[in-house]
C-alpha positions in Angstrom: -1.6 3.5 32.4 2.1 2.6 31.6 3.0 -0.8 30.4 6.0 -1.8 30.7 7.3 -5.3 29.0 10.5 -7.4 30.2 12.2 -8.2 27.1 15.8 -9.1 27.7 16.5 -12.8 28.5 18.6 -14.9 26.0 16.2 -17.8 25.9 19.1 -20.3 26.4 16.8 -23.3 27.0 15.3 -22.6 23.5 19.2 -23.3 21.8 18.7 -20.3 19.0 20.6 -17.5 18.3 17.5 -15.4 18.2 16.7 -13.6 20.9 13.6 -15.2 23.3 11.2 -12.6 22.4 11.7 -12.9 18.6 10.8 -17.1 19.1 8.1 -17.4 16.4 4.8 -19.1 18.7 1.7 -19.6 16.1 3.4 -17.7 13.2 4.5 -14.4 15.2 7.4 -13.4 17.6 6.4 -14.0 21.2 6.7 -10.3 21.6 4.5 -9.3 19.2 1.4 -11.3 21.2 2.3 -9.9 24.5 2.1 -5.9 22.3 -1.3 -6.7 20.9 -2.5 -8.0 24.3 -1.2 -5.3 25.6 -3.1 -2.7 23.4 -5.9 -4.3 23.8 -6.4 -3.1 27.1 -7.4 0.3 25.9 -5.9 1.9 28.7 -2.2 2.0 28.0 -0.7 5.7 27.2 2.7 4.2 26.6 4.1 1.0 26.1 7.8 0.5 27.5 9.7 -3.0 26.7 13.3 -3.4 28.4 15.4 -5.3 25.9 19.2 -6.2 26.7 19.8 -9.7 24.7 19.5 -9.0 21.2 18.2 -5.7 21.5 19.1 -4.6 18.0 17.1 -7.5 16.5 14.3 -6.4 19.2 14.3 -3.0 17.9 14.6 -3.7 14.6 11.7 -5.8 14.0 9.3 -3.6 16.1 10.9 -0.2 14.9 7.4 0.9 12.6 5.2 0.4 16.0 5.1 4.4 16.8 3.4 3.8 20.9 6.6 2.1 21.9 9.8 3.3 24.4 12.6 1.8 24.5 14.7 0.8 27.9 18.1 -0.9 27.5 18.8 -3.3 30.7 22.9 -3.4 30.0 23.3 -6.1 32.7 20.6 -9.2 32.6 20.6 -10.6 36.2 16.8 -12.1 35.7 13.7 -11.4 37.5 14.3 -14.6 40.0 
């Protein structure tokens, strides 16, 4: 099973200049819960998160986790 992770809202309501995913929530990036969720499952054979705000922070903070793919979303126009 693919999993694939939408990664690339600002987070405006949350008035940083990090990036919404990076937002520590009980010591650790938001992001970083949703990936071990994620492989907790057992069943994923790749993990895709689609970053666009901040996506070199994103990146950079995640870049030693070896299941993940990359997808760059150049134009955020929100899941609503």
């Amino acid at each position: 099973m693919n999993i694939v992770i939408l990664a690339a809202g600002q987070g405006k309501r949350m008035r940083s200049n990090l990036p919404k995913v990076l937002q520590r929530v009980a010591g650790r990036p938001m992001l970083e819960h949703v990936l071990n969720r994620a492989r907790e499952t057992g069943d994923s054979n790749r993990i895709v998160i689609v970053v666009g705000h901040g996506a070199q922070a994103v990146r950079e903070r995640f870049e030693a986790e070896k299941d993940i793919c990359w997808a760059v979303q150049k134009e955020q126009l929100g899941t609503g």
